[in-house]
C-alpha positions in Angstrom: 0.0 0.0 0.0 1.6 2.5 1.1 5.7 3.8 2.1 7.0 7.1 4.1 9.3 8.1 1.9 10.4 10.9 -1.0 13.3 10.7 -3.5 13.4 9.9 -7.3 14.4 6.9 -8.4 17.5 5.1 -9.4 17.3 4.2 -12.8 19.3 0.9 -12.4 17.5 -2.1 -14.0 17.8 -5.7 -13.6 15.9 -7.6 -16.3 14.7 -10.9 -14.8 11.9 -13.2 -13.9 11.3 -16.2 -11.9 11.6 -19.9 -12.6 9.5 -22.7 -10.5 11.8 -26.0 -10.0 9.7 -29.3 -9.7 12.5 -31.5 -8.0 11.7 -35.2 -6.9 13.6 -35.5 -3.4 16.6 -33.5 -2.3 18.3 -30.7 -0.9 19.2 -27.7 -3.5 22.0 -25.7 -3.6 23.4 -22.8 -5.7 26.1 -21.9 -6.3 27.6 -18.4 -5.4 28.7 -15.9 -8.5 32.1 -14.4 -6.6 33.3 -17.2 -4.6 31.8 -20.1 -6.4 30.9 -21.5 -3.0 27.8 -23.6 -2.7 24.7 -22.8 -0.5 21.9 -24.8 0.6 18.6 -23.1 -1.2 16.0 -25.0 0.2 14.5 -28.7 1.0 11.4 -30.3 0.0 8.9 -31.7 2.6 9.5 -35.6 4.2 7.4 -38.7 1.9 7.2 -41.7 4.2 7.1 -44.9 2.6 8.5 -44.5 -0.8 10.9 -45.2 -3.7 8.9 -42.6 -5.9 8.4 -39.3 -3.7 6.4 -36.6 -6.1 6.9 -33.1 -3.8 4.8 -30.9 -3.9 7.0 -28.1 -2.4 8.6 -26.0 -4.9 12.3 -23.8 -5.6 11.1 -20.3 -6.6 14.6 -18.5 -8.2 15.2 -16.1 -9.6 16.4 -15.7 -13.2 18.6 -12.9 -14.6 18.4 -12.4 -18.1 21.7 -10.9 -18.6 24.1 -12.7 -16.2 25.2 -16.5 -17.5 23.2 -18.9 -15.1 23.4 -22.7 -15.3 19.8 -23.3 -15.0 17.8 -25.7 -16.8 18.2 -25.8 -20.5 17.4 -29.7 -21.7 14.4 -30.6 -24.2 11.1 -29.6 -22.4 12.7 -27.8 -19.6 12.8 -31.4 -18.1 15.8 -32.9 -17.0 17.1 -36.7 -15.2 19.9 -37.4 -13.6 20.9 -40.5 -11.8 22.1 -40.1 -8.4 25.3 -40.9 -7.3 27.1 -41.0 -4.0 27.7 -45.2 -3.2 30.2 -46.6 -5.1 28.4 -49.5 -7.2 25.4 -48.9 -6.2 22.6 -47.5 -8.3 20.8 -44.8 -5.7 17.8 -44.2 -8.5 17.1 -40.8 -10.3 16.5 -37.7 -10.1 13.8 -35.3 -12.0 13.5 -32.0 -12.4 11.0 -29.9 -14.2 11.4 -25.8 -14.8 8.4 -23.5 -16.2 9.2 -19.7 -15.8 6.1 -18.2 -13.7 3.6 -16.2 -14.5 2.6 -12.5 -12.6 -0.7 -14.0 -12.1 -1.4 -12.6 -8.4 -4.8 -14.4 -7.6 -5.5 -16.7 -5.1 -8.5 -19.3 -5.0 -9.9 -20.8 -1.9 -11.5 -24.5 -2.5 -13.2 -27.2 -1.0 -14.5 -30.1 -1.8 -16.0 -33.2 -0.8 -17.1 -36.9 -1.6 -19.8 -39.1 -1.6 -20.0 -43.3 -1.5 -16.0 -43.3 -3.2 -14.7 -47.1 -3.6 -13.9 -48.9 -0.4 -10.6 -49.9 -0.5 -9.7 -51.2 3.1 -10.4 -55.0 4.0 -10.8 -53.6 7.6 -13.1 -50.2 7.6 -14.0 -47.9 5.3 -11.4 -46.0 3.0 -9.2 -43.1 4.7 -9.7 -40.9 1.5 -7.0 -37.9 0.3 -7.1 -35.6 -3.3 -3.9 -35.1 -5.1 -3.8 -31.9 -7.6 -2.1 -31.6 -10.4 -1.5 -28.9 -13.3 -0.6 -29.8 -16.9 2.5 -29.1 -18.9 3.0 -28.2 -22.2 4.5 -31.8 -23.1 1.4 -33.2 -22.2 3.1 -34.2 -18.4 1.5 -33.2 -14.9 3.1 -31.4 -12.2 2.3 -32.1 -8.5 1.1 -28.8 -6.7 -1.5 -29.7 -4.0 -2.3 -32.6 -1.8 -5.3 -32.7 0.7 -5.0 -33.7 4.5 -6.3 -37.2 5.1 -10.2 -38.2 6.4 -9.6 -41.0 8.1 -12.0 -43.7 7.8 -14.6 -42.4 5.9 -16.2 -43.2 2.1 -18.0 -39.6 2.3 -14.8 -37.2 3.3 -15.4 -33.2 3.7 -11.9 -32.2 3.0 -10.7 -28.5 4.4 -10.8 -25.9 2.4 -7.4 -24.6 1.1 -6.0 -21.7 -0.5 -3.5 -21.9 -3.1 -2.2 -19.6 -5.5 -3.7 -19.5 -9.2 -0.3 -19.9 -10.5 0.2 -22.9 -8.6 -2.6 -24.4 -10.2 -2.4 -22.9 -13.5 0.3 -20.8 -14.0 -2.1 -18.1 -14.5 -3.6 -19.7 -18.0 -7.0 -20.4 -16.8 -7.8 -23.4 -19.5 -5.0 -25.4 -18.7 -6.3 -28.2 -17.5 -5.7 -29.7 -13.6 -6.0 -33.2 -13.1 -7.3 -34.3 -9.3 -6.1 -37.8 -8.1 -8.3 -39.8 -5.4 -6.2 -42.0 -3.2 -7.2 -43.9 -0.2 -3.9 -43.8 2.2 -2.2 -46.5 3.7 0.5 -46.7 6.6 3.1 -48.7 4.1 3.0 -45.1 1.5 1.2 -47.4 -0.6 -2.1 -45.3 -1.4 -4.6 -47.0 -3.3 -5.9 -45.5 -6.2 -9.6 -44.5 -6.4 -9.9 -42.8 -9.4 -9.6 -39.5 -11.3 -11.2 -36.3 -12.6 -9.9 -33.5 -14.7 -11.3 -29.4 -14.5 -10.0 -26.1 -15.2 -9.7 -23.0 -13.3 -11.9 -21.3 -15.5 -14.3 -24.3 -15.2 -14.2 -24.0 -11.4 -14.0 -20.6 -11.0 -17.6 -20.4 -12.6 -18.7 -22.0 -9.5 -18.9 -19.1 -6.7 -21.9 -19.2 -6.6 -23.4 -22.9 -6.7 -22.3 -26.5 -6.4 -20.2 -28.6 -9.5 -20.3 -32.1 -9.2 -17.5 -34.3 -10.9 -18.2 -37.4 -11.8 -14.4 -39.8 -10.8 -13.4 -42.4 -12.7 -15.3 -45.8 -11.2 -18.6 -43.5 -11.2 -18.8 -41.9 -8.1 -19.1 -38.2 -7.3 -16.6 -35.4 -6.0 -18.2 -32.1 -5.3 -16.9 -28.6 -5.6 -18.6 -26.9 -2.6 -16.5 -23.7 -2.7 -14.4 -21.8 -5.0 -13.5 -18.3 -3.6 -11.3 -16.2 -6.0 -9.2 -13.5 -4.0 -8.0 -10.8 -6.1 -5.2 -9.1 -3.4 -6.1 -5.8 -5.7 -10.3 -6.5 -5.9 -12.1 -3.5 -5.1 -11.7 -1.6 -1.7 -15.4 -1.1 -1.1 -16.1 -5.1 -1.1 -15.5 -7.0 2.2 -13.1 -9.2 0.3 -10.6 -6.6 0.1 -7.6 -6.3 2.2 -8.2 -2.7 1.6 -11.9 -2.8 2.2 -12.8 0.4 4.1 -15.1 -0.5 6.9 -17.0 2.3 8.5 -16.9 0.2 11.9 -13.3 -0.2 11.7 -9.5 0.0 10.0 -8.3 -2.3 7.7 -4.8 -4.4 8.4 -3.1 -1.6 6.3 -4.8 1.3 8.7 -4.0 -0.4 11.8 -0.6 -1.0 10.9 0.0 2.9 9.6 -1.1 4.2 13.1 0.7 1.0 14.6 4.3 2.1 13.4 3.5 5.5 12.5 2.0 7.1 16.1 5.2 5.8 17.6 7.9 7.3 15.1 6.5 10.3 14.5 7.7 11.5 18.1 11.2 11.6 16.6 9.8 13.5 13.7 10.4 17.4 14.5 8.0 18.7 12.1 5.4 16.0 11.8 5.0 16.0 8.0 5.5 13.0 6.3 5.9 12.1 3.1 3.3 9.0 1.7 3.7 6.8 -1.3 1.8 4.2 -3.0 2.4 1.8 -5.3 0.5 -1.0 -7.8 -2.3 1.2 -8.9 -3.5 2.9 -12.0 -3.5 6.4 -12.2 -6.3 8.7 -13.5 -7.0 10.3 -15.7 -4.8 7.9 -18.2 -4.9 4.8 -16.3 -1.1 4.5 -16.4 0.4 2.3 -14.0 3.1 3.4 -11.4 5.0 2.4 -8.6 5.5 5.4 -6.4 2.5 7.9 -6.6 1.7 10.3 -3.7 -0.7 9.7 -2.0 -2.5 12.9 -1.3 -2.3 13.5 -5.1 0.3 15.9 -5.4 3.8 15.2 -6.9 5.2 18.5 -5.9 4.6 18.2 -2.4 3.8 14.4 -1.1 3.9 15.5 2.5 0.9 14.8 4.9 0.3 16.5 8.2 0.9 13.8 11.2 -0.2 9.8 10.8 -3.2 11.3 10.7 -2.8 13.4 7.8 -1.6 9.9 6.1 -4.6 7.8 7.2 -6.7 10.4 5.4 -4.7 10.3 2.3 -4.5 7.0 1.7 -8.4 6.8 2.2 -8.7 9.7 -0.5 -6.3 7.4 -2.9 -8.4 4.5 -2.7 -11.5 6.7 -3.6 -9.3 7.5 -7.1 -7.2 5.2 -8.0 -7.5 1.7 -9.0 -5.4 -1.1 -7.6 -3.2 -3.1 -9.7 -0.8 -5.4 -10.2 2.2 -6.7 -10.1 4.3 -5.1 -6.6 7.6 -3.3 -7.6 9.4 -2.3 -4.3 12.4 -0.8 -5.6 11.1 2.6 -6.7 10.2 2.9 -3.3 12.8 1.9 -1.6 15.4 4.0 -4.1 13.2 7.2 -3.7 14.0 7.7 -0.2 17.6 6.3 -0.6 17.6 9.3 -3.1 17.1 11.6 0.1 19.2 9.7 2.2 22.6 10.2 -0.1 22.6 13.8 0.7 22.5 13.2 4.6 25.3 11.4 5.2 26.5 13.6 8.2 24.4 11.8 10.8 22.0 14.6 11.5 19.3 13.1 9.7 18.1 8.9 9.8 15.4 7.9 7.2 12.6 5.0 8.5 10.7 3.6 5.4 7.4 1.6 6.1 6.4 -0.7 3.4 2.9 -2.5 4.0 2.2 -4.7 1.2 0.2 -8.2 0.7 3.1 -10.9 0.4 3.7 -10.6 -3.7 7.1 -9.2 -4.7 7.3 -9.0 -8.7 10.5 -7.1 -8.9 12.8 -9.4 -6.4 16.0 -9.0 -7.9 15.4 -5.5 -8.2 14.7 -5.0 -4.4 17.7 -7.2 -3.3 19.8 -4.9 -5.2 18.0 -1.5 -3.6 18.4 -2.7 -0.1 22.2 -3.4 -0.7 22.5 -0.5 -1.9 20.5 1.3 0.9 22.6 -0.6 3.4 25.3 2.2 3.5 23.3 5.1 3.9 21.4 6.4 6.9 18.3 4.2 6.7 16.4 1.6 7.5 13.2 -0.4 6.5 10.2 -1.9 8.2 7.5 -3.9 6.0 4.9 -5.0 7.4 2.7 -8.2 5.6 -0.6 -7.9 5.8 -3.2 -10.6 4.7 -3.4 -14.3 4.8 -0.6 -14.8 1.8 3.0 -17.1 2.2 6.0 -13.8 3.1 8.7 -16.6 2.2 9.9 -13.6 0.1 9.7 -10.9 2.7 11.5 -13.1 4.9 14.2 -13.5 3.2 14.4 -9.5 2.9 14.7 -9.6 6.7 18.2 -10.4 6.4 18.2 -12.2 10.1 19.3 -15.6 9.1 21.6 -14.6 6.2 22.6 -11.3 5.1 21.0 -10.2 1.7 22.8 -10.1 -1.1 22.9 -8.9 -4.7 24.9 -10.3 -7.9 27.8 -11.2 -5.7 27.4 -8.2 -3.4 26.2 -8.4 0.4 25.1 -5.9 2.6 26.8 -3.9 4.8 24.4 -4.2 7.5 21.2 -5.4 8.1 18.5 -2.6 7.7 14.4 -4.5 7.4 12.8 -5.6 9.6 9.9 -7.9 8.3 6.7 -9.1 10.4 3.1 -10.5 9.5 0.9 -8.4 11.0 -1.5 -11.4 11.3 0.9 -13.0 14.2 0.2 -9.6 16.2 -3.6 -9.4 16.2 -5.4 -10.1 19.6 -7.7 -12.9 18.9 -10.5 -11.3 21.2 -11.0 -8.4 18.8 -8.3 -6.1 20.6 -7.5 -4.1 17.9 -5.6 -1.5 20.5 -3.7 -4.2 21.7 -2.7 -5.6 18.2 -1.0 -2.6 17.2 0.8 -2.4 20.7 2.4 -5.6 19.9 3.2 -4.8 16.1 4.8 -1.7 17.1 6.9 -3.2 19.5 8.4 -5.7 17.0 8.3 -3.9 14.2 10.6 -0.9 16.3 13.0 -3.4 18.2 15.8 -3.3 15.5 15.6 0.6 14.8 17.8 1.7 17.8 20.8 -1.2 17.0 20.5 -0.3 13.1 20.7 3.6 14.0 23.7 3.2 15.7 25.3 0.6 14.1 25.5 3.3 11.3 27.0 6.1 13.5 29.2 3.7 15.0 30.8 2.2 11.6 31.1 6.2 10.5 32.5 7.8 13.9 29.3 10.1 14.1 29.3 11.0 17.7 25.8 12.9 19.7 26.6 16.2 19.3 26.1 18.8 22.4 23.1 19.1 24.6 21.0 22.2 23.8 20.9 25.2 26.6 18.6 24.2 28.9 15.7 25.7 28.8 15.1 28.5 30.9 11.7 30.6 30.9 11.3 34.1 30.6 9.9 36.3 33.1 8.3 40.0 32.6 7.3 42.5 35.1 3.6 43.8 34.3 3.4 47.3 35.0 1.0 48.6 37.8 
């Protein structure tokens, strides 16, 4: 949503995208540009029981166009390897598939359940789970959702889940998903029930009303739900993240007064400047990235958290929310102000709150190293229900970030959900107590871990303050 900030832009682009790795069982590492030192990436989940694990967790990289990157490149962006590591001993294969992803921002909450399936077990009835999988363009499937198991039951009422349209689709609706029925077994050898194939666009048509599938072996799965969340849909519907409540602020609000009310009191003037970003623009519709939010490019300053609040209320009212989430121009605009105040008198606090989606990663990475030796720092804030496995790695806690080769020279975010501070009784005071807290417990060690690496000492006390007296004549 919105940012405290105001600066131009660097104009330093990084032309890349992002590529999803489909990896059957193991640990990945990359390998380093500089020191050519390799670094574990990520792990899939734990199969039980098997010789053929199919993960469903997937390697999100990133992809730079103009830098020489030993990716993927074999026929059908699909590649086997054996495995090796015992000496005369064949240890199996590995697969791995790569598809470069989509900016498809949607997310689809779904349910489903069934009704008489096959019984399976000798002993009791079947102990039912759905497997989902999305279609390549070789013809193959790719794993990319699997239900929780209902144990002993041949009319299961799965949970609903919430997984991204990409995920399922990779943002082309008509691609068609295949959905697996399995009854589980204790050995990992599931039984197979049968089968049934849809389409996002197929399912999405069913918001409002049941869709009955008919499985493989003639018995029915039922669609009971299909909720598409648009993280942009429109503020005035209770959907929204941004929905403006007239009993209430929105996640976005109560984070602004959260973080703001606090920091302010180190703010002499109380004007601050607010940004937005990932909306169309009137009168032209053009999209940008860092647009004031009171409307006026020549002076983006707002009187007090207050005076923000009420802007970004206004914006909503004339602007229309879009995609994809850049935070670089952001994040360079007030670096922009920070380059001139080098001399410690001055200390820049940006507050990004955004949904979870960052589109221009490699572009950010690059920002925040860059912002790392200058007199700032930066708090984002996630608000909604969405996975911040990107934010997190922003945080810079567990490793410090780094861009094409370069790290930074301190650690400057600090990252938190906002949905891990709200007070389950309705609290909404409370909430932003604890957010604040968080959110503001690295800003005094990255404040002087900046004067400290620079020699910037306090400077003098001010005269203290003595008042004036006058006589009054008689």
């Amino acid at each position: 949503m919105a940012c405290i900030g105001d600066a131009d832009p660097f104009t330093a682009a990084i032309p890349a995208t992002k590529v999803e790795l489909t990896v059957s069982f193991c640990v990945l590492y990359t390998q380093g540009i500089a020191n050519r030192e390799w670094r574990e990436f990520g792990r899939t989940e734990v199969i039980d029981n098997t010789l053929n694990p199919d993960f469903v967790r997937k390697f999100i990289l990133d992809y730079f166009f103009e830098e020489r990157q030993n990716l993927l490149g074999s026929l059908g962006s699909r590649l086997e390897k054996p495995l090796i590591g015992i000496p005369g001993k064949k240890c199996g294969t590995i697969i791995v598939r790569a598809e470069e992803l989509s900016n498809c921002r949607e997310s689809v909450m779904l349910q489903f359940c069934g009704n008489k399936l096959d019984k399976k077990d000798f002993f009791g009835k079947s102990d039912p789970f759905l497997v989902f999988y999305r279609s390549n363009e070789d013809g193959s499937y790719t794993i990319c959702h699997k239900t929780e198991v209902v144990k002993n039951t041949l009319d299961p009422v799965w949970q609903a889940f919430k997984i991204p349209v990409r995920a399922l689709c990779n943002g082309d609706y008509d691609r068609s998903i295949k959905v697996e029925v399995y009854d589980w077994d204790r050995d990992g050898g599931h039984d197979f029930i049968g089968e049934f194939s849809t389409s996002y666009r197929e399912m999405s048509r069913s918001q409002s009303q049941f869709h009955i599938y008919e499985v493989t072996h003639s018995f029915p799965v039922t669609l009971l739900s299909c909720l598409v969340h648009n993280h942009n849909s429109n503020p005035s519907q209770p959907t929204s993240l941004h929905y403006m409540s007239p009993y209430q602020l929105n996640d976005y609000a109560m984070a602004l007064r959260a973080v703001g009310e606090i920091i302010q009191d180190y703010d002499s003037d109380k004007m601050f400047p607010a940004l937005g970003f990932g909306a169309k623009l009137p009168p032209d519709g053009r999209v940008s990235h860092e647009f004031p939010l009171n409307g006026n490019p020549q002076n983006p300053y707002c009187n007090g958290i207050d005076g923000v609040l009420e802007a970004y209320y206004q914006s909503l009212k004339s602007v229309r929310l879009y995609g994809p989430t850049h935070f670089s121009p952001v994040i360079n605009h007030v670096a922009r102000y920070a380059s001139a105040v080098t001399d410690g008198s001055q200390y820049f606090i940006l507050l990004i709150i955004s949904d979870g989606v960052i589109t221009d990663m490699a572009q950010t990475k690059e920002s925040i190293v860059n912002a790392a030796s200058l007199p700032m720092s930066i708090i984002i804030v996630g608000v909604g229900p969405a996975e911040f496995d990107e934010m997190i790695e922003l945080d810079g806690d567990e490793e410090r970030i780094s861009s094409q080769g370069r790290y930074a020279e301190r650690d400057i975010v600090q990252f938190v959900p906002f949905r891990d501070y709200i007070d389950r009784r309705g609290n909404h005071i409370l909430s932003m107590a604890r957010l604040a807290k968080e959110v503001l417990a690295e800003i005094p060690d990255q404040f002087l871990s900046y004067m400290r690496t620079r020699g910037i000492k306090p400077g003098p006390l001010p005269p203290p303050y003595t008042p004036c007296v006058s006589a009054a004549k008689t």
